[in-house]
N, CA, C and O atoms as CSV, one atom per row, in Angstrom:
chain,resi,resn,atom,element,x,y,z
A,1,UNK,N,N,90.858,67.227,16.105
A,1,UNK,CA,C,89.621,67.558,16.778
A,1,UNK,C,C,89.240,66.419,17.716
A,1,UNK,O,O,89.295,65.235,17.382
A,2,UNK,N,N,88.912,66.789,18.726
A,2,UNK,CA,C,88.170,65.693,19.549
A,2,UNK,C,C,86.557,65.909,19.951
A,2,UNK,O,O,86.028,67.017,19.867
A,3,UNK,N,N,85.851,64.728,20.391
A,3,UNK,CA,C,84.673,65.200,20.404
A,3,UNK,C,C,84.395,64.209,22.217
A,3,UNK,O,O,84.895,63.166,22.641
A,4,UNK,N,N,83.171,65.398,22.961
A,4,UNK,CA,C,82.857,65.409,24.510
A,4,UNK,C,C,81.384,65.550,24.083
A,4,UNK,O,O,80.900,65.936,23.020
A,5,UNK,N,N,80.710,65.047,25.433
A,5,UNK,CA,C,79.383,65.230,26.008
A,5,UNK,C,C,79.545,66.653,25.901
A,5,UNK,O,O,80.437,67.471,26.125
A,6,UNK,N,N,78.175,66.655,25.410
A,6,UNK,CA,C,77.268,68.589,25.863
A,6,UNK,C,C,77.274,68.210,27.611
A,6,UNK,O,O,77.075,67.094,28.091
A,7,UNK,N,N,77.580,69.569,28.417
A,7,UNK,CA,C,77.206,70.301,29.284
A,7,UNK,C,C,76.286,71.448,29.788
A,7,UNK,O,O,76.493,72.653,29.929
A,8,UNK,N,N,75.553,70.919,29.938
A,8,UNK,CA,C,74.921,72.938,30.966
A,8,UNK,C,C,75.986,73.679,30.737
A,8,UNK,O,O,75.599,74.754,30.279
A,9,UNK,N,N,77.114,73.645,30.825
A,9,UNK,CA,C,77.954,74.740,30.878
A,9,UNK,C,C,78.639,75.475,29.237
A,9,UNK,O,O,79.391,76.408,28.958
A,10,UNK,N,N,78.163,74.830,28.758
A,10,UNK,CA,C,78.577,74.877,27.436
A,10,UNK,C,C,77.198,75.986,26.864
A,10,UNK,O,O,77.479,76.791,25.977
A,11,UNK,N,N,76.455,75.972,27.151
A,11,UNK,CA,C,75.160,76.762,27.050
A,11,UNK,C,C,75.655,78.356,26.697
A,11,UNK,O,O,75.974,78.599,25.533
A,12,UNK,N,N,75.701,79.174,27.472
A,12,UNK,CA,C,76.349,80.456,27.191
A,12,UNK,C,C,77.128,80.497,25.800
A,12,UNK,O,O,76.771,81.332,24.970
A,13,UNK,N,N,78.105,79.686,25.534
A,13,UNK,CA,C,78.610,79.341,24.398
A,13,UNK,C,C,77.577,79.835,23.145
A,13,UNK,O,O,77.290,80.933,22.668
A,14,UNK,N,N,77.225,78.608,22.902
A,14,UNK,CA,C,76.239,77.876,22.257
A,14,UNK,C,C,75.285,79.057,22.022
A,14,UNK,O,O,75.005,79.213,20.834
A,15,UNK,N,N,74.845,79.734,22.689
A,15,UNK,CA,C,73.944,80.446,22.506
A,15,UNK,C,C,74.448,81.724,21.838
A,15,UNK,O,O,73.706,82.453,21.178
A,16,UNK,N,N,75.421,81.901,21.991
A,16,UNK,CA,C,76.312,82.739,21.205
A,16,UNK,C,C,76.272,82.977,19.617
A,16,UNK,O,O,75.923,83.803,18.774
A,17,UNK,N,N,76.957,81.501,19.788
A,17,UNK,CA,C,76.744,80.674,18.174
A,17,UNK,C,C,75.407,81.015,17.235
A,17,UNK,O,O,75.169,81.218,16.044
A,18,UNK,N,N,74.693,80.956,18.474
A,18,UNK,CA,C,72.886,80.945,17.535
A,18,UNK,C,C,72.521,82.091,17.800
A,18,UNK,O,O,71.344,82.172,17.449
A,19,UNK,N,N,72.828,82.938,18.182
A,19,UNK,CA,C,72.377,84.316,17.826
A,19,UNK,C,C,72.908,84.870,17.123
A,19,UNK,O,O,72.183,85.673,16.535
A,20,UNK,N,N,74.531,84.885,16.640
A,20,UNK,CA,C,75.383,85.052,15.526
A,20,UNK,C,C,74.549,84.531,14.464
A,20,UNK,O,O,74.563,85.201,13.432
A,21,UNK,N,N,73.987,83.723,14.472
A,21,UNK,CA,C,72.903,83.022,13.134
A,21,UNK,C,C,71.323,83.518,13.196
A,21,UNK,O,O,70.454,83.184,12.390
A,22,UNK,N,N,71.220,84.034,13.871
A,22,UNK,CA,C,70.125,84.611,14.055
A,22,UNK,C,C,68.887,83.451,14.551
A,22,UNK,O,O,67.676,83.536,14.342
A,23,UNK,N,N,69.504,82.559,15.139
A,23,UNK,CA,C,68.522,81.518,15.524
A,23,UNK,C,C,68.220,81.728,17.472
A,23,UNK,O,O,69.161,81.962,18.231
A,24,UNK,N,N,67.108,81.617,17.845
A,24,UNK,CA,C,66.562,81.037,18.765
A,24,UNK,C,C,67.410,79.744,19.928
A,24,UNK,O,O,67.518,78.713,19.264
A,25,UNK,N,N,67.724,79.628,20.698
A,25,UNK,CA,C,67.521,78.434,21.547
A,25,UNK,C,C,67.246,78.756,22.956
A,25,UNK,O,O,67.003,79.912,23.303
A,26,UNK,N,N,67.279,77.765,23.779
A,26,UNK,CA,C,66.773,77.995,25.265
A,26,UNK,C,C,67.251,76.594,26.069
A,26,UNK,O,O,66.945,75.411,25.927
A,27,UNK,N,N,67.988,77.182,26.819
A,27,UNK,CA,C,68.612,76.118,27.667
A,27,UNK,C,C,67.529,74.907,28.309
A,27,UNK,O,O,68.176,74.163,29.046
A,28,UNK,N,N,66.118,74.522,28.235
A,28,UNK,CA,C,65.378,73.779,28.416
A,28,UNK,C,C,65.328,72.508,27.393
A,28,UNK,O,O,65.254,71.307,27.653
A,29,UNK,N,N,65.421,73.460,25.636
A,29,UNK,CA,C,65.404,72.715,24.983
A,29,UNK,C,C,66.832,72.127,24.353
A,29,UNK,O,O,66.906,71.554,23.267
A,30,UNK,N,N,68.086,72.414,25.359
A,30,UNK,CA,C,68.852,71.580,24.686
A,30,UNK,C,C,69.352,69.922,25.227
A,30,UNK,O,O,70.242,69.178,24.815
A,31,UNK,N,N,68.237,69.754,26.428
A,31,UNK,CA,C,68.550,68.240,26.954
A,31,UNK,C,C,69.857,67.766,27.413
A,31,UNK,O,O,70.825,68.447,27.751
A,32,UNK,N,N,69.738,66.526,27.376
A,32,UNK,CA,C,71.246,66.060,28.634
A,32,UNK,C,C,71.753,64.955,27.279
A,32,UNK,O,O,72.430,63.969,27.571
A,33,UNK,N,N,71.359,65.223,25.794
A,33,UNK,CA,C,72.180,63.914,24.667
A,33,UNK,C,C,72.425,64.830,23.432
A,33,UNK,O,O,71.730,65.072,22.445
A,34,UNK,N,N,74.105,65.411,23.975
A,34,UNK,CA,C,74.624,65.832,22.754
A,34,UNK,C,C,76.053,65.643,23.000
A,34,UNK,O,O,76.575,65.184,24.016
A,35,UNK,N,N,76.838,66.229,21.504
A,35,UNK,CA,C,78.099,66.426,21.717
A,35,UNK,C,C,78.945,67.864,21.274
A,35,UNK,O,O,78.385,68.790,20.686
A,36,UNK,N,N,79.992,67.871,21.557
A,36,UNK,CA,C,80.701,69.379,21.354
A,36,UNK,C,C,82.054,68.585,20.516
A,36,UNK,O,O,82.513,67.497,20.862
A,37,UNK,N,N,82.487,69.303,19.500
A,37,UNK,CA,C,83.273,68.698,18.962
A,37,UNK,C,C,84.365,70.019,19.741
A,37,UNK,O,O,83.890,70.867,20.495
A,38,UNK,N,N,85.357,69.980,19.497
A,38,UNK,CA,C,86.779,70.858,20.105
A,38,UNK,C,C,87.973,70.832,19.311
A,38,UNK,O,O,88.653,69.814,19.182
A,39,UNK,N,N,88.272,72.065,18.711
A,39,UNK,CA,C,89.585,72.045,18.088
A,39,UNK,C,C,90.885,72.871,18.541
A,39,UNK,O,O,90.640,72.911,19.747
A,40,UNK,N,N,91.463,73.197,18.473
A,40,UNK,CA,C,92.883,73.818,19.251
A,40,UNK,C,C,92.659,75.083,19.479
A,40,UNK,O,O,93.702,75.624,19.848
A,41,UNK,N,N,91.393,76.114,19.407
A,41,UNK,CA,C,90.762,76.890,19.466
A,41,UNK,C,C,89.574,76.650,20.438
A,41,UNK,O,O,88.939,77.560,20.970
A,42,UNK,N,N,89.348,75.348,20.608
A,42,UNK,CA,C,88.297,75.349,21.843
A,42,UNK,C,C,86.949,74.648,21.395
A,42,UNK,O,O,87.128,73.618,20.745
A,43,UNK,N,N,85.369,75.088,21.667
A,43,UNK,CA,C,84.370,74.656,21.071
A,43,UNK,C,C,84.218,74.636,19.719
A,43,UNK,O,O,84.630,75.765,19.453
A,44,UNK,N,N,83.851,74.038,18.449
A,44,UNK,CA,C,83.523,74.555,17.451
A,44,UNK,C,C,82.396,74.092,16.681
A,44,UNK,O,O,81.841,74.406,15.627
A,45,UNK,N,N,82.285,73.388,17.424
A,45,UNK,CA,C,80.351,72.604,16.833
A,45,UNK,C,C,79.896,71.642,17.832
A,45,UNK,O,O,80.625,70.926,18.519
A,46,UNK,N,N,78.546,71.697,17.850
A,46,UNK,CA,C,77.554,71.450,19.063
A,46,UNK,C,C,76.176,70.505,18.502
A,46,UNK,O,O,75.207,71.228,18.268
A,47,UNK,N,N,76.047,69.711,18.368
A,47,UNK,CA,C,74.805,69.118,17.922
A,47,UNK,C,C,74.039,67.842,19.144
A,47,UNK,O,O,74.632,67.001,19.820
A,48,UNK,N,N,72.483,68.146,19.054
A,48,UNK,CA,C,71.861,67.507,20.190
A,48,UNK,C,C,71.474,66.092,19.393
A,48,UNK,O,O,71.582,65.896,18.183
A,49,UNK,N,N,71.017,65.210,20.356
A,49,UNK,CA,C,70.176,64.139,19.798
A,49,UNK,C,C,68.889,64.041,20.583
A,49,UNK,O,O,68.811,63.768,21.780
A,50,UNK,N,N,67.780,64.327,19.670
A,50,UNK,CA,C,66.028,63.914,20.928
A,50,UNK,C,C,65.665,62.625,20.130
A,50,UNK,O,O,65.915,62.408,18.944
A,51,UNK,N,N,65.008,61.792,21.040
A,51,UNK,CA,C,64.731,60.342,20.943
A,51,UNK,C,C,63.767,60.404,21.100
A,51,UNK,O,O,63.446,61.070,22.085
A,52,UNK,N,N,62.554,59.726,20.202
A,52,UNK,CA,C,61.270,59.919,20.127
A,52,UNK,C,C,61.120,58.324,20.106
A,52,UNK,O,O,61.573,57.384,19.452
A,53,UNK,N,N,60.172,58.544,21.257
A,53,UNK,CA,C,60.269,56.290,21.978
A,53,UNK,C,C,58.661,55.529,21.050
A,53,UNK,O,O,58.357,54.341,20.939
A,54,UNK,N,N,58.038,56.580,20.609
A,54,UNK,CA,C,57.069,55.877,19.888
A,54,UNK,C,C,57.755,55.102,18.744
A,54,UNK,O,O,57.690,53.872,18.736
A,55,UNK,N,N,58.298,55.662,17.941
A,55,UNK,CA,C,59.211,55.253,16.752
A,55,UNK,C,C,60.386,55.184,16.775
A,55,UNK,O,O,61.067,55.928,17.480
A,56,UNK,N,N,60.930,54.165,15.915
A,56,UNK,CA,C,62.463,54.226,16.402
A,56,UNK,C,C,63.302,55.568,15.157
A,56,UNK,O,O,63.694,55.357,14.009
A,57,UNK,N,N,63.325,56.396,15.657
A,57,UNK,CA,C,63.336,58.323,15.196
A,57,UNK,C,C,64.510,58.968,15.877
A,57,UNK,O,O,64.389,59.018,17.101
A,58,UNK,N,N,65.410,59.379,15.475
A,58,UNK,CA,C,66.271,60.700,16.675
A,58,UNK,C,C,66.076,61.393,15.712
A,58,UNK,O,O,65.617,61.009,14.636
A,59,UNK,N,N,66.479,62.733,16.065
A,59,UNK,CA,C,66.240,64.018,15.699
A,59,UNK,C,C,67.277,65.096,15.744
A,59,UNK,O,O,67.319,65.916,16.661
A,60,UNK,N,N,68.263,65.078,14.561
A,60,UNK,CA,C,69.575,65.940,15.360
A,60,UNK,C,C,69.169,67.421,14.884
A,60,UNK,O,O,68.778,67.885,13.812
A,61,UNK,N,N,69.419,67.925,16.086
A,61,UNK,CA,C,69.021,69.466,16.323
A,61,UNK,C,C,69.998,70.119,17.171
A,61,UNK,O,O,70.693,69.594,18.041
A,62,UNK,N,N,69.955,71.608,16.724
A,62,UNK,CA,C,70.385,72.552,17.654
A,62,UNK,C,C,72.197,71.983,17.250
A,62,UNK,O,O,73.133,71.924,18.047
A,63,UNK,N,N,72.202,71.641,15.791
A,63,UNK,CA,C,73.881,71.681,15.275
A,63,UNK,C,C,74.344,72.846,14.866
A,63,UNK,O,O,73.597,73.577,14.216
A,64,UNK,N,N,75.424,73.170,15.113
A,64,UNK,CA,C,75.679,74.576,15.218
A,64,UNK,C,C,77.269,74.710,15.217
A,64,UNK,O,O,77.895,73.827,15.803
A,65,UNK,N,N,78.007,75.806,14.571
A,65,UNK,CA,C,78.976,75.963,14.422
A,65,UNK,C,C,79.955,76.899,15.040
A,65,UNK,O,O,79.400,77.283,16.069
A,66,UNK,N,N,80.638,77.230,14.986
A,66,UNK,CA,C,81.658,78.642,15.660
A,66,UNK,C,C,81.341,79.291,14.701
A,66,UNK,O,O,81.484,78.741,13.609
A,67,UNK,N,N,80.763,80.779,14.741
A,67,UNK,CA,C,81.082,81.644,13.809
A,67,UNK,C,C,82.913,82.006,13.226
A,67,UNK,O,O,83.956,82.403,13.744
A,68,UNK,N,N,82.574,81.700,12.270
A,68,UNK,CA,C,83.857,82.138,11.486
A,68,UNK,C,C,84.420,80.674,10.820
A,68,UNK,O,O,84.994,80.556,9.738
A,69,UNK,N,N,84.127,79.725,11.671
A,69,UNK,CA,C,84.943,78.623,11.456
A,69,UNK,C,C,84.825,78.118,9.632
A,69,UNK,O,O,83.830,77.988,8.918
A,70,UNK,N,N,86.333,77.924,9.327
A,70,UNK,CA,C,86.490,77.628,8.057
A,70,UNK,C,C,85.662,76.389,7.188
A,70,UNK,O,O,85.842,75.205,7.472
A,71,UNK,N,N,84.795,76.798,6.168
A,71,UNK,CA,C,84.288,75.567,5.516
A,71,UNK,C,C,84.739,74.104,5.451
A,71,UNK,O,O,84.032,73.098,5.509
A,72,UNK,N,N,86.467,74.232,5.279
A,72,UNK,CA,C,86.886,72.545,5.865
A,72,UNK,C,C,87.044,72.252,6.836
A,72,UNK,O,O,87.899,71.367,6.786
A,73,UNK,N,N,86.628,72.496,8.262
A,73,UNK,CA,C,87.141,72.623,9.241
A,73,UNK,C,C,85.642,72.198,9.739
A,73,UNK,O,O,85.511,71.062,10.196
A,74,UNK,N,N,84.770,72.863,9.687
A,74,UNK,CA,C,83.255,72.766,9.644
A,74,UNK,C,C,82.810,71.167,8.962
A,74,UNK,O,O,81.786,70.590,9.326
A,75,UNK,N,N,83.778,70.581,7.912
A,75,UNK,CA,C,82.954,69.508,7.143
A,75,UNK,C,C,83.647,68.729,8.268
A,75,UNK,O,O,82.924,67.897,8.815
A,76,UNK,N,N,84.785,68.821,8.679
A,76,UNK,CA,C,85.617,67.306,9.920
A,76,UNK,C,C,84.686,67.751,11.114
A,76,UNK,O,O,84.631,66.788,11.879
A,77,UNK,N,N,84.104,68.558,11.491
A,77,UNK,CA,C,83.491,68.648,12.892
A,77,UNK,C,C,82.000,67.999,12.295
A,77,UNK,O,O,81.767,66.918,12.838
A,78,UNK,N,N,81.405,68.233,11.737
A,78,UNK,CA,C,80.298,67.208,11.193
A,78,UNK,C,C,80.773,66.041,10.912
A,78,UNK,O,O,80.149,65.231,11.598
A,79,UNK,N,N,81.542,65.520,10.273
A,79,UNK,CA,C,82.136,63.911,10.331
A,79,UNK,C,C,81.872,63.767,11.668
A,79,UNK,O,O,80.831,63.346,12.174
A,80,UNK,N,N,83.119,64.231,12.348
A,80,UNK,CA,C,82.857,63.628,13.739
A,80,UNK,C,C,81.881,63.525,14.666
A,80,UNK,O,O,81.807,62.571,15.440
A,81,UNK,N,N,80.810,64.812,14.643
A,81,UNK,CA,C,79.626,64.725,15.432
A,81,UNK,C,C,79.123,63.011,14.788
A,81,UNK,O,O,79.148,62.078,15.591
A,82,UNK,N,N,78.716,62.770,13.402
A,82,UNK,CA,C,78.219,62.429,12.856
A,82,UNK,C,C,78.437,60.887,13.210
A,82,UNK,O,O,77.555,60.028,13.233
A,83,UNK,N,N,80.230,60.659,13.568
A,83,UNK,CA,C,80.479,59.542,14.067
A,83,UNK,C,C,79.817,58.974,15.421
A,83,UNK,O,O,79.481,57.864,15.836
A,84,UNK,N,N,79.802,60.278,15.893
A,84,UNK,CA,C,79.442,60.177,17.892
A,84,UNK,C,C,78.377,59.883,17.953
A,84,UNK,O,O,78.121,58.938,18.698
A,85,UNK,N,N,77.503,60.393,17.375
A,85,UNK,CA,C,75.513,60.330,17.225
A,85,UNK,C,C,75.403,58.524,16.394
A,85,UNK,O,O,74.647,57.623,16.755
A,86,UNK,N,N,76.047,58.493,15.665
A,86,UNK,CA,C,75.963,57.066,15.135
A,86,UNK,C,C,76.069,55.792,15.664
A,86,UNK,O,O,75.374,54.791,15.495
A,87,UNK,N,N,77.579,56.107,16.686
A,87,UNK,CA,C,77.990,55.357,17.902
A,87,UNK,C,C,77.118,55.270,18.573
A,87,UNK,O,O,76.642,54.161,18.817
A,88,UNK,N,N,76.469,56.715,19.247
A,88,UNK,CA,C,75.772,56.692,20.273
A,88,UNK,C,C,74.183,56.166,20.772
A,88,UNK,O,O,73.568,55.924,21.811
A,89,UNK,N,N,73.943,56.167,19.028
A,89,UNK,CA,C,72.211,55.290,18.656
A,89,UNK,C,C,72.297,53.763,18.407
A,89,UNK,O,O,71.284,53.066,18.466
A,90,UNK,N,N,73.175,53.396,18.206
A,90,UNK,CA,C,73.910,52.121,17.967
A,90,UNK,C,C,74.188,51.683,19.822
A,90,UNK,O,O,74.254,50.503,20.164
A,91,UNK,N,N,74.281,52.486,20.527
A,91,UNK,CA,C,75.233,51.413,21.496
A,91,UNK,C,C,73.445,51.433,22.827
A,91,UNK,O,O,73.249,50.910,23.924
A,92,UNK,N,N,72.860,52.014,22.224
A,92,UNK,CA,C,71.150,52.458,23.352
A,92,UNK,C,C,70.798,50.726,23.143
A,92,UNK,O,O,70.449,49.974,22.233
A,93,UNK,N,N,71.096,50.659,24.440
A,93,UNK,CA,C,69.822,49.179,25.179
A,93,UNK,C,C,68.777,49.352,26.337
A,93,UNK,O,O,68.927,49.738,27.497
A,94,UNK,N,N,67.867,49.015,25.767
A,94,UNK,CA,C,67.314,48.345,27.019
A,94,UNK,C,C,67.907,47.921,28.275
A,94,UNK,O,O,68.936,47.252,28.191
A,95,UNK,N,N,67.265,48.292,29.858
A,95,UNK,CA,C,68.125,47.555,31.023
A,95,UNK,C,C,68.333,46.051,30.422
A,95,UNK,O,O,69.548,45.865,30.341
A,96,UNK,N,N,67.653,44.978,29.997
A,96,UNK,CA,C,68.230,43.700,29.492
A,96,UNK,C,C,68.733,43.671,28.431
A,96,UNK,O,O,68.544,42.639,27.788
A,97,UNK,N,N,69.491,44.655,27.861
A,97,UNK,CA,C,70.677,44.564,26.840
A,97,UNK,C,C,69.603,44.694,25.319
A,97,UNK,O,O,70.269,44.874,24.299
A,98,UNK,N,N,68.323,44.632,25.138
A,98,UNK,CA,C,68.132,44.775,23.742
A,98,UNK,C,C,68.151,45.828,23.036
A,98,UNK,O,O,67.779,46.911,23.488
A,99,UNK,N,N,68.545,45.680,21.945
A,99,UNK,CA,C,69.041,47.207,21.227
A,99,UNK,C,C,67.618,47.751,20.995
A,99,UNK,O,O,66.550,47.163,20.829
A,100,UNK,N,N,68.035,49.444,21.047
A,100,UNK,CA,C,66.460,49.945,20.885
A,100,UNK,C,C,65.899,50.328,19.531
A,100,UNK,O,O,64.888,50.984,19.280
A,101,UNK,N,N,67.092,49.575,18.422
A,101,UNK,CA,C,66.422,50.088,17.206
A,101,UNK,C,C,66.546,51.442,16.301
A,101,UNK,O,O,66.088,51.433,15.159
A,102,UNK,N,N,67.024,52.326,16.709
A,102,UNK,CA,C,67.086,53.539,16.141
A,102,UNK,C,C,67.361,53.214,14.457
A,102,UNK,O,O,68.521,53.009,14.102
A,103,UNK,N,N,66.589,53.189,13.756
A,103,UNK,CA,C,67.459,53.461,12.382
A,103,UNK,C,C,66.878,54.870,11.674
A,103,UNK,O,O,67.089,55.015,10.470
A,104,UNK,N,N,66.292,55.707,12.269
A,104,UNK,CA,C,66.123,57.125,10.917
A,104,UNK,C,C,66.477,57.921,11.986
A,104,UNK,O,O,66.034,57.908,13.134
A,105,UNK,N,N,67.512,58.772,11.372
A,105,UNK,CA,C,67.770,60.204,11.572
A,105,UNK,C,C,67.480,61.390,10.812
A,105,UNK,O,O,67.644,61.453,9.593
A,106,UNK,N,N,67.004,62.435,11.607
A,106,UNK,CA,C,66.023,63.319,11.007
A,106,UNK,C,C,67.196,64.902,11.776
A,106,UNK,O,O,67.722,65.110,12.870
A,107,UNK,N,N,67.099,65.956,9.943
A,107,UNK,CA,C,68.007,67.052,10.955
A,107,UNK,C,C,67.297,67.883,9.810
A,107,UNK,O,O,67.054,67.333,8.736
A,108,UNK,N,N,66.989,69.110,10.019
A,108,UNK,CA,C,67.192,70.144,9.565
A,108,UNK,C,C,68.238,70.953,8.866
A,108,UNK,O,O,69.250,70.519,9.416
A,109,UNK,N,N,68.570,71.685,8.164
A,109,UNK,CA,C,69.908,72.264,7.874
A,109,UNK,C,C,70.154,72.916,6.632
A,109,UNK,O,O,69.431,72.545,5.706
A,110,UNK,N,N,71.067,73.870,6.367
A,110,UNK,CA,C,71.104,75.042,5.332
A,110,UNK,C,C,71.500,73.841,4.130
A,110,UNK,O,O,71.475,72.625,4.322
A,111,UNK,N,N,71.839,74.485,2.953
A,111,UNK,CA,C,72.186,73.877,1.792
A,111,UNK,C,C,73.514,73.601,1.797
A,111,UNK,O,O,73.975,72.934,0.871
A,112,UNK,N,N,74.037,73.895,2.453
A,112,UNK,CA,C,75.759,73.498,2.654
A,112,UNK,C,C,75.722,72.167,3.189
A,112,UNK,O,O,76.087,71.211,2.504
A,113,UNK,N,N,75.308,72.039,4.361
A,113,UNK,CA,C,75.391,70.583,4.822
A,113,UNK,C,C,74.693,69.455,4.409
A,113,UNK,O,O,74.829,68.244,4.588
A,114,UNK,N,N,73.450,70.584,3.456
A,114,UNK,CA,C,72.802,69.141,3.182
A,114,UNK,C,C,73.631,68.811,1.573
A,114,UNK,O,O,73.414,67.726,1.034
A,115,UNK,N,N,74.090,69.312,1.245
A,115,UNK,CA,C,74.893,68.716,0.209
A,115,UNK,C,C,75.962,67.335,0.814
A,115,UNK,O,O,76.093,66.153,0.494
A,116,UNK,N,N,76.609,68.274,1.874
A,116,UNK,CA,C,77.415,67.152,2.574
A,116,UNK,C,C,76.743,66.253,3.270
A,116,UNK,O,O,77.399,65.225,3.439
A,117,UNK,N,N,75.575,66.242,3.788
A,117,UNK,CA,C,74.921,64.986,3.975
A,117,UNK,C,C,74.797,63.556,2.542
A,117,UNK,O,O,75.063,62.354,2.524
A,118,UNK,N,N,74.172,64.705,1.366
A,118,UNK,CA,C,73.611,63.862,0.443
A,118,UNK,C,C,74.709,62.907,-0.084
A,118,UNK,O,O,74.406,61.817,-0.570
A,119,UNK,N,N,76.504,63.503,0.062
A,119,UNK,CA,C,77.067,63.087,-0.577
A,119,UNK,C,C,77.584,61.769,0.752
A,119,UNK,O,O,78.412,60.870,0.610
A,120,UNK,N,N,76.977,62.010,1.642
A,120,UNK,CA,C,77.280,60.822,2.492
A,120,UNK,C,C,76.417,59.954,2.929
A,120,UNK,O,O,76.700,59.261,3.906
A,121,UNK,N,N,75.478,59.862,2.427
A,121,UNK,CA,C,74.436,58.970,2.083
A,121,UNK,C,C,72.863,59.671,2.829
A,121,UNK,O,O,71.801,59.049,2.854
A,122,UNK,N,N,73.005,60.639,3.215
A,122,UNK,CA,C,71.484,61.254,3.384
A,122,UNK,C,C,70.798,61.820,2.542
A,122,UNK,O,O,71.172,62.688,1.753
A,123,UNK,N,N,69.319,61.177,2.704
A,123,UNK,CA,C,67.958,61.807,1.650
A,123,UNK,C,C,67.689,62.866,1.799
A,123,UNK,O,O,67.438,63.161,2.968
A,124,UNK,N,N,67.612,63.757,0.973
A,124,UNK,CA,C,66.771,65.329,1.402
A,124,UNK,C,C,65.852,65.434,1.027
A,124,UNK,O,O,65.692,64.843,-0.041
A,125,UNK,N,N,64.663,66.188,1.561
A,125,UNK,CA,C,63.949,67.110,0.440
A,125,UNK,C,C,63.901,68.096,0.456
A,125,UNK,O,O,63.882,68.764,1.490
A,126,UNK,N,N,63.862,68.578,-0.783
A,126,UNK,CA,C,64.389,70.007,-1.550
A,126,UNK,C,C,62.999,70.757,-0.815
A,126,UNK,O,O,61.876,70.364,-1.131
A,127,UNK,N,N,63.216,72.018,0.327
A,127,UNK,CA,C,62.230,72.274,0.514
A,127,UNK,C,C,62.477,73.577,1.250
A,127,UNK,O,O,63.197,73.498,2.246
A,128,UNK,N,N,61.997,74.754,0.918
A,128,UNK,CA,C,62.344,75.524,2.149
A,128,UNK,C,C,62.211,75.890,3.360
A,128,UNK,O,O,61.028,76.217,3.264
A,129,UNK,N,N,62.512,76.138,4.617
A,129,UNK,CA,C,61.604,76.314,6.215
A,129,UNK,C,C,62.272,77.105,7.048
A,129,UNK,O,O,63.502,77.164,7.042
A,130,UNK,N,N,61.549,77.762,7.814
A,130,UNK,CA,C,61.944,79.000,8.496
A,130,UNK,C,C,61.632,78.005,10.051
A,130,UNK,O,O,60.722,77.191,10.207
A,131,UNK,N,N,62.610,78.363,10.971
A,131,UNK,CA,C,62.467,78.206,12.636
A,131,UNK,C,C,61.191,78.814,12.844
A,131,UNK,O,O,61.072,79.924,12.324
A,132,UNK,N,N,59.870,78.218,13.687
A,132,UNK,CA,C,58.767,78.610,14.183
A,132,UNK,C,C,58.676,78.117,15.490
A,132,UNK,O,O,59.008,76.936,15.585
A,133,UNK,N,N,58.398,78.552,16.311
A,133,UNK,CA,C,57.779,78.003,17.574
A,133,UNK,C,C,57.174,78.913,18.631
A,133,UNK,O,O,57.316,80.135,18.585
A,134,UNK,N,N,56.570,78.354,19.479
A,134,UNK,CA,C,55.433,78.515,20.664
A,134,UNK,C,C,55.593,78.195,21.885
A,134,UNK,O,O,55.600,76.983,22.095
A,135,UNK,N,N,55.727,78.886,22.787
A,135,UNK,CA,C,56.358,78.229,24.445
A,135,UNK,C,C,54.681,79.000,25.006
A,135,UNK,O,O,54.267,80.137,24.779
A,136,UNK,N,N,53.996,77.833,25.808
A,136,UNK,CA,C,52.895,77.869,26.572
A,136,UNK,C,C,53.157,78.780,27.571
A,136,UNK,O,O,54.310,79.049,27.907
A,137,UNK,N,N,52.277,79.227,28.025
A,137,UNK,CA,C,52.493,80.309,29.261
A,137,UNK,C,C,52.254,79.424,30.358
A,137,UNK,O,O,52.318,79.843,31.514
C-alpha cells in the first residue's frame, strides 16, 4: 500500500464510499489536509486532518474505507493513514521553524476501529453518536 495527499479529485470517489455507509459529506468540508492510502486496486481509505489553532487539537475526520475492503486490509490502511497524520502533525512549524505543538488527536469511529485504536494506544469513551449537522442558508 502506499499513501498520497487528498485531492479535489478524489472527491467523487470518496463520496461514494460515504454514501455506501450511509454518511453525509460535502466537498467544502473536506479541506486541502488529508491522505488516500492506495492498494493494487486503487483508492482504499481516505482520512482528513482539521487543525484547531486555539488549542493544540487535530481532528481526524471524514476516514473512510472502500466498500468491501477486507478487515485486514482495512487495519494496514489505518496503520498507514495513522503513520502519515502523525508525520504530518509532527513536521507543522511556524514560518521561524517552531513546532506548533499538536499533541491530542480527536476521531470519531465505529467499534471496530476503536478497538484497533485502543489496542494502539488510543483512549475511548464508551459512548454512542449519530452524524448531526446544520449548513446556514
Amino acid at each position: 500500500m502506499i499513501a498520497r495527499a487528498y485531492t479535489e479529485s478524489d472527491f467523487p470517489l470518496v463520496q461514494q464510499w460515504a454514501e455506501a455507509r450511509g454518511l453525509v459529506i460535502a466537498p467544502i468540508l473536506m479541506g486541502n489536509r488529508g491522505f488516500v492510502i492506495e492498494d493494487e486496486n486503487g483508492p482504499c481509505a481516505v482520512a482528513m486532518i482539521y487543525l484547531l489553532f486555539e488549542v493544540p487539537l487535530a481532528i481526524v475526520d471524514n476516514l473512510i474505507t472502500r466498500p468491501g475492503l477486507p478487515g485486514r486490509r482495512a487495519l494496514i490502511a489505518w496503520r498507514q493513514l495513522w503513520r502519515c497524520i502523525t508525520a504530518y502533525l509532527k513536521a507543522l512549524r511556524t514560518p521561524d521553524g517552531v513546532n506548533l505543538g499538536y499533541r491530542i488527536v480527536r476521531t470519531y469511529c465505529n467499534a471496530r476501529l476503536t478497538g484497533l485504536a485502543k489496542a494502539e494506544g488510543w483512549s475511548a469513551a464508551e459512548h454512542q453518536s449519530k452524524q448531526v449537522y446544520y449548513a446556514l442558508p
